[in-house]
ROPA-39625 format. One record per residue: residue in three letters; chain; x, y, z of N, C-alpha, C in turn. Coordinates in Angstrom, 2 decimals. Example, Ala and Ser with C-alpha at 12.3 -4.5 7.8 and 13.67 -1.06 7.14 Angstrom:
{ALA A {13.19 -5.69 7.80} {12.30 -4.50 7.80} {13.20 -3.30 7.80}}
{SER A {12.85 -2.25 7.08} {13.67 -1.06 7.14} {12.90 0.03 7.87}}
END
This chain:
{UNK A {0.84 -1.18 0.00} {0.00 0.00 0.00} {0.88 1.24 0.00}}
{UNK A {0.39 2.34 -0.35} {1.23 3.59 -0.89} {0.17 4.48 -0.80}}
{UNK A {0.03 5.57 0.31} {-0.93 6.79 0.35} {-0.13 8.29 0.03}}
{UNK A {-0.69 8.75 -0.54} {-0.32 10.14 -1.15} {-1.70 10.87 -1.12}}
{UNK A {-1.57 12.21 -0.66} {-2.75 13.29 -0.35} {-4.12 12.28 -0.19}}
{UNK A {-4.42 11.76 0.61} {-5.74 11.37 0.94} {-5.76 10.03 0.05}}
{UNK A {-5.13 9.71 -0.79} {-5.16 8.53 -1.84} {-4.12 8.05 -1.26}}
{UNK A {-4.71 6.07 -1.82} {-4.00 5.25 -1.61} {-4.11 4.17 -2.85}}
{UNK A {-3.09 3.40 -2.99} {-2.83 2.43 -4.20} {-2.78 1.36 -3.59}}
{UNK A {-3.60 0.01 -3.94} {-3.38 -0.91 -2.95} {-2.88 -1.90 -4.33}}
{UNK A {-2.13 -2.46 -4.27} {-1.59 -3.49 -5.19} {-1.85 -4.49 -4.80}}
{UNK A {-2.30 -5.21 -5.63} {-2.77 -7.14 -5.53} {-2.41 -8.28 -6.51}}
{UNK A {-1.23 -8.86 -5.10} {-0.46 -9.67 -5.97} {-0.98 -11.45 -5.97}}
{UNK A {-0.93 -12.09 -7.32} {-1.09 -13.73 -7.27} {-2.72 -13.55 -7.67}}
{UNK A {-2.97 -14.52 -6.90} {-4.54 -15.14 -7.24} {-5.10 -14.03 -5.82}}
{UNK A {-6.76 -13.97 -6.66} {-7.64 -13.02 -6.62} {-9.07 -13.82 -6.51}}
{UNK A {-9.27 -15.33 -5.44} {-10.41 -16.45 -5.30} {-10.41 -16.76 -4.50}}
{UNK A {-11.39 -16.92 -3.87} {-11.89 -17.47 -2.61} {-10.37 -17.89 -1.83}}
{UNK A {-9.83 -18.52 -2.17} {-8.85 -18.82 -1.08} {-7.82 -17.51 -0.70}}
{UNK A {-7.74 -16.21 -1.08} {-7.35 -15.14 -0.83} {-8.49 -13.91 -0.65}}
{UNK A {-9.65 -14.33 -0.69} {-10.49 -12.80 -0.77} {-10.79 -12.15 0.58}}
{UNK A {-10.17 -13.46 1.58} {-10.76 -12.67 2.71} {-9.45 -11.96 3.79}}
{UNK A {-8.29 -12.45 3.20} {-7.40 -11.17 3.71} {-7.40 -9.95 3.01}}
{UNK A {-7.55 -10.60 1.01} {-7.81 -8.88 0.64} {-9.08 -8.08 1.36}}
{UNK A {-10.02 -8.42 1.39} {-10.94 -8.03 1.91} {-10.53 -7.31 3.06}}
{UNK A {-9.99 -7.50 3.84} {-9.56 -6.85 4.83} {-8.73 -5.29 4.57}}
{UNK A {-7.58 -5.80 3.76} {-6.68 -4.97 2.77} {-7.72 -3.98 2.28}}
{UNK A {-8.82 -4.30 1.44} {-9.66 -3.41 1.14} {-10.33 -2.26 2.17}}
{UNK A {-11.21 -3.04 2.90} {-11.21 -1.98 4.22} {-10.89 -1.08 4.70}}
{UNK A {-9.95 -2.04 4.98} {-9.30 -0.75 5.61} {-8.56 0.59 4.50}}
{UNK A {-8.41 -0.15 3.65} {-8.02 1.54 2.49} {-8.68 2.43 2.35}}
{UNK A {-10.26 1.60 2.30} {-11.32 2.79 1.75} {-11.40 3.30 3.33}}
{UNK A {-11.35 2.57 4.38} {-11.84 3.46 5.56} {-10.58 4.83 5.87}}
{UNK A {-9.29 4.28 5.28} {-8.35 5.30 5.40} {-8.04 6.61 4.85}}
{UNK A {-8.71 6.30 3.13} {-8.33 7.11 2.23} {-9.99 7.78 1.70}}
{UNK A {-9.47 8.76 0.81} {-10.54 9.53 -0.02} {-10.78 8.69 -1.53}}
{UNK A {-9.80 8.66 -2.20} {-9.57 7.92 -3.16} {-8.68 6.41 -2.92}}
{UNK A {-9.39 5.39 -3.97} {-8.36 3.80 -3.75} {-8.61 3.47 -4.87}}
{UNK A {-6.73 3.31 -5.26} {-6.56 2.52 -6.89} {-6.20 1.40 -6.52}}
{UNK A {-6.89 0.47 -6.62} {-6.54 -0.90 -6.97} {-5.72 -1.23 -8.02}}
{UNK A {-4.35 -1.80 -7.87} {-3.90 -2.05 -8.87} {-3.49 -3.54 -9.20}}
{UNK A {-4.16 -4.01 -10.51} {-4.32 -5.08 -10.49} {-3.65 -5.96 -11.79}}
{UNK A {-2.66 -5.56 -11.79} {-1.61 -5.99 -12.63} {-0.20 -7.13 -12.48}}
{UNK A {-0.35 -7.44 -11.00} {0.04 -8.80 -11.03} {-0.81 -9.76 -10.49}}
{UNK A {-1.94 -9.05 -10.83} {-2.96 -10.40 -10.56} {-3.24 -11.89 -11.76}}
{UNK A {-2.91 -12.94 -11.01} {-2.69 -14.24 -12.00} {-3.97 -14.77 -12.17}}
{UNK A {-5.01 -14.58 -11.24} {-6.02 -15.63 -11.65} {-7.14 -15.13 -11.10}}
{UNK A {-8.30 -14.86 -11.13} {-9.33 -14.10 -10.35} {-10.78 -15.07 -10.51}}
{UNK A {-11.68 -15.21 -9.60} {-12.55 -16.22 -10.02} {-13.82 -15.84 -9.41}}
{UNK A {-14.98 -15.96 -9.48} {-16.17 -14.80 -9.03} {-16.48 -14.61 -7.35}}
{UNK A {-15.17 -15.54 -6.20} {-15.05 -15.08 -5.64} {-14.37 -13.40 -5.51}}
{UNK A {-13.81 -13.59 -6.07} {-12.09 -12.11 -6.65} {-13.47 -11.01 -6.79}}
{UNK A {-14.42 -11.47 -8.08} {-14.76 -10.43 -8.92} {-16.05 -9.57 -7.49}}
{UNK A {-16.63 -10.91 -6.92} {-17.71 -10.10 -5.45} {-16.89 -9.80 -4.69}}
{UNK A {-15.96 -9.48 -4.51} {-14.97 -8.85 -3.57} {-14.72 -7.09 -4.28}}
{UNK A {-14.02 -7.08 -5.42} {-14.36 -6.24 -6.41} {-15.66 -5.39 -6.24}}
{UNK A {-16.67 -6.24 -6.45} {-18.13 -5.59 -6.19} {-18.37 -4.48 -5.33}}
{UNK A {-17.97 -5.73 -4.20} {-18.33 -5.19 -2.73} {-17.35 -4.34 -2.21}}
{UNK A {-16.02 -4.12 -2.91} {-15.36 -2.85 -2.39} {-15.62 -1.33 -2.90}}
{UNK A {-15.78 -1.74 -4.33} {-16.63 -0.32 -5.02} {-18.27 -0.05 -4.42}}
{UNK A {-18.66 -0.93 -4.12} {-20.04 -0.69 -3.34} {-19.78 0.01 -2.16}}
{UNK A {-19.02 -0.56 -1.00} {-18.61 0.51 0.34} {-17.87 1.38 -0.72}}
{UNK A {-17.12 1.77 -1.26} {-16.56 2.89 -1.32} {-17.55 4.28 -1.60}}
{UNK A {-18.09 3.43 -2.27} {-19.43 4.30 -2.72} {-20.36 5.34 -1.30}}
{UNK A {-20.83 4.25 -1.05} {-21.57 4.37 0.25} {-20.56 5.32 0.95}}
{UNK A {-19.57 5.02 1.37} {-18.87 6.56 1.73} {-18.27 7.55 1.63}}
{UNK A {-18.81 7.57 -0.11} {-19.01 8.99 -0.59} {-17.00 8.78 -1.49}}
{UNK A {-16.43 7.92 -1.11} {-15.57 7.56 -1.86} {-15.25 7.05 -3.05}}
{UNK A {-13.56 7.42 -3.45} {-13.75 6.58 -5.39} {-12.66 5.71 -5.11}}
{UNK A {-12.98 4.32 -5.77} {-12.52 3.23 -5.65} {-12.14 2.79 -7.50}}
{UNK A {-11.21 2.89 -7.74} {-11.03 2.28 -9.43} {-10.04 1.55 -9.09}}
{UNK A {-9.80 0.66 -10.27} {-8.80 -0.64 -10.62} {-8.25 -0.23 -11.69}}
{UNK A {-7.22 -0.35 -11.68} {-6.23 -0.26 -12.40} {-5.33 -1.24 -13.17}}
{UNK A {-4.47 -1.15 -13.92} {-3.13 -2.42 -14.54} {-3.83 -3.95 -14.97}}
{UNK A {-5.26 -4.12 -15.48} {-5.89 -5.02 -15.56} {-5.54 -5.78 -16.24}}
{UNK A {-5.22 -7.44 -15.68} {-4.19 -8.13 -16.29} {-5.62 -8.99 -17.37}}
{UNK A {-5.04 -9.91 -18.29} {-6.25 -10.35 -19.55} {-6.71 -11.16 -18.44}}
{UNK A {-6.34 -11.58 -17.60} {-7.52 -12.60 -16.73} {-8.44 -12.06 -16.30}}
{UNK A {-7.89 -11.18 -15.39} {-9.14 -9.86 -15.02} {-10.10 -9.36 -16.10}}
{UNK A {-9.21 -9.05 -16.69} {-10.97 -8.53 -18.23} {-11.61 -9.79 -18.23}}
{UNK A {-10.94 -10.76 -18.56} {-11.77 -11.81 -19.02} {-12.88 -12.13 -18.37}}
{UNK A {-12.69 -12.12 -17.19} {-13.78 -12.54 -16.25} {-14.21 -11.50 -15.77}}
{UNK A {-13.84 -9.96 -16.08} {-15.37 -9.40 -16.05} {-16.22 -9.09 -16.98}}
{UNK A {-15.23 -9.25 -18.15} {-16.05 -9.28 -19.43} {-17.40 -10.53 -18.98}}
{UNK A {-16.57 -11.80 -18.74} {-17.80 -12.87 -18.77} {-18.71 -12.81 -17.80}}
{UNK A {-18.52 -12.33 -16.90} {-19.63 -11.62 -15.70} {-20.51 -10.34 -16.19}}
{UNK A {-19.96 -9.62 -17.21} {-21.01 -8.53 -17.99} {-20.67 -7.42 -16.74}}
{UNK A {-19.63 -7.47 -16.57} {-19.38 -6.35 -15.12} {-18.10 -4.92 -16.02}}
{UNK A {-17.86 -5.19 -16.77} {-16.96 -4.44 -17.37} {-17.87 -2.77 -17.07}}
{UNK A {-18.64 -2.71 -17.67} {-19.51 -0.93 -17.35} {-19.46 -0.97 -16.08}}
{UNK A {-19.70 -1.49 -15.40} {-20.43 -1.59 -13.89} {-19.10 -0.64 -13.36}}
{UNK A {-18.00 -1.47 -13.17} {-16.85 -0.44 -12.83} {-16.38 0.47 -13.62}}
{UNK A {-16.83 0.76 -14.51} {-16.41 1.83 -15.29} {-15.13 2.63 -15.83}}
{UNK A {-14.25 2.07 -15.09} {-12.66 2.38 -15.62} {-12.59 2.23 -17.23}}
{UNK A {-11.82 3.27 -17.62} {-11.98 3.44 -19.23} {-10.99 2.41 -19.93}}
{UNK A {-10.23 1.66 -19.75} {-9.52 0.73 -20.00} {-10.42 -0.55 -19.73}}
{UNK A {-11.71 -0.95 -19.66} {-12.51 -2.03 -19.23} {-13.28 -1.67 -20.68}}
{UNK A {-13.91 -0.06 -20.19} {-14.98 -0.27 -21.78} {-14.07 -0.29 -22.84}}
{UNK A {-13.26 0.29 -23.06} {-12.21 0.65 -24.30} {-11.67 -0.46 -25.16}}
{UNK A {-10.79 -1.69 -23.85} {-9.92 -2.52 -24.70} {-10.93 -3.33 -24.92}}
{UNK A {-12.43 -3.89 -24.81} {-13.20 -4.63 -24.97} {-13.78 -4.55 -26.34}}
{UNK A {-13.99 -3.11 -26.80} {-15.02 -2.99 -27.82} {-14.86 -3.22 -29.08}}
END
């Protein structure tokens, strides 16, 4: 993690599934409870699976809720892939989701 003016970058490394979502989850938390802005950066992420992607969900959802911005960043082809196949690509809205897709 790396905070600069009220922002923080949380980097997420390896697999992104159920058998890791609930320390990121934590990791998440606490960023958005720390910061104004949180970039997820998700560029050495190897494998993500629709545990990864409701984790995802549910961190842009609290961020929301408290009035915070939460984007992802460095999206490796696994990551598109599976939010492409979840139909979640708009949902988060980062312009590198609608863009490299279309």
């Amino acid at each position: 993690m790396t905070k600069e003016r009220n922002a923080l970058r949380i980097s997420l490394l390896g697999e992104l599934t159920i058998f890791t979502a609930a320390a990121i989850r934590e990791q998440l938390l606490a960023g958005i409870a720390g910061a104004e802005e949180i970039e997820v950066d998700l560029s050495q992420v190897t494998e993500i699976d629709t545990a990864g992607v409701q984790l995802m969900v549910a961190a842009k959802r609290e961020a929301g809720l408290q009035r915070k911005v939460l984007s992802l960043t460095g999206h490796t082809p696994e990551v598109l892939d599976t939010l492409d196949l979840c139909e979640l690509s708009a949902y988060f809205g980062d312009p590198v989701l609608i863009h490299s897709r279309g």
